[in-house]
Structures are given as structure tokens and as C-alpha cells.
C-alpha positions as CSV (number, residue, x, y, z in Angstrom):
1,X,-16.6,0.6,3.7
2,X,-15.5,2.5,0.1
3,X,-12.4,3.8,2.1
4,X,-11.3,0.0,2.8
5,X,-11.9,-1.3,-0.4
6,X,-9.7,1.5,-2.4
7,X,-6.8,0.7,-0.3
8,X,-7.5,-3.1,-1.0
9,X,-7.8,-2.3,-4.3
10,X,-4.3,-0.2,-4.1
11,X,-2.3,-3.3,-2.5
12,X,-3.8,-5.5,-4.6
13,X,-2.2,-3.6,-8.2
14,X,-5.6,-3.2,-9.1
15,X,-6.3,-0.2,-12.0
16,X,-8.4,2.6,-11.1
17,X,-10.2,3.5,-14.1
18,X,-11.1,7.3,-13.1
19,X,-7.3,8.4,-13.1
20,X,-5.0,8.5,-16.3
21,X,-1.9,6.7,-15.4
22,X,1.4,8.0,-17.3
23,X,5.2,6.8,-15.9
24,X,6.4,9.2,-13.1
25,X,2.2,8.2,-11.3
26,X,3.0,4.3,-11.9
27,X,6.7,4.8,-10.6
28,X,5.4,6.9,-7.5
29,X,1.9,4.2,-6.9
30,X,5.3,1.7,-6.5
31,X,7.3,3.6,-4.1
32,X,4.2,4.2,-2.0
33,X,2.9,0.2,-2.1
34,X,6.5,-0.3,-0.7
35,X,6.5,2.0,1.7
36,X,3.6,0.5,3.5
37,X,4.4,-3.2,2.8
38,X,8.0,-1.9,4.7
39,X,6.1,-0.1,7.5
40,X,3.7,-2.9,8.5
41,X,6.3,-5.5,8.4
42,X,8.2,-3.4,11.5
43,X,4.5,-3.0,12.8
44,X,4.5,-6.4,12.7
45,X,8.0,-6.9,14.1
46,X,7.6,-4.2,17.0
47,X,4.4,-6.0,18.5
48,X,6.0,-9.6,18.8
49,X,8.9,-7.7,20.5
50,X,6.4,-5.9,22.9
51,X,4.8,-9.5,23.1
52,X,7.5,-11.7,23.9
């Protein structure tokens, strides 16, 4: 269950209060939500193509 409700936390811009956050960590934390908003839109995408 922890697992599941970091990467909640993660989509959901939510501040982790253990880890100091400076510029270059904020800029990367955005690259990487982006990355996996991208990757399950095509997810998405790929299984109504399967589908149909």
C-alpha cells in the first residue's frame, strides 16, 4: 500500500517533507511527471487500438 500512495502523492505535486528540494530536483520531479503522464496516454491509446 506505501508504494501506491508515494506515487499518488508524486502525480498529485504533493511535497515530500523528508527530501530537501533545490532547482535542478524540482526541474527533474517535472520532466519525470511528464514522462509518465506521456507514456500512459499511448498506453491508453495502444489498447483502444488493440480493442477496436
Amino acid at each position: 500500500m506505501g508504494i501506491w500512495r508515494k506515487f499518488k502523492d508524486y502525480l498529485l505535486f504533493r511535497k515530500d517533507k523528508e527530501n530537501a528540494d533545490n532547482q535542478y530536483i524540482r526541474m527533474m520531479h517535472g520532466m519525470n511527471k511528464i514522462s509518465i503522464f506521456m507514456f500512459l496516454i499511448a498506453t491508453v491509446i495502444l489498447l483502444v487500438k488493440c480493442v477496436r
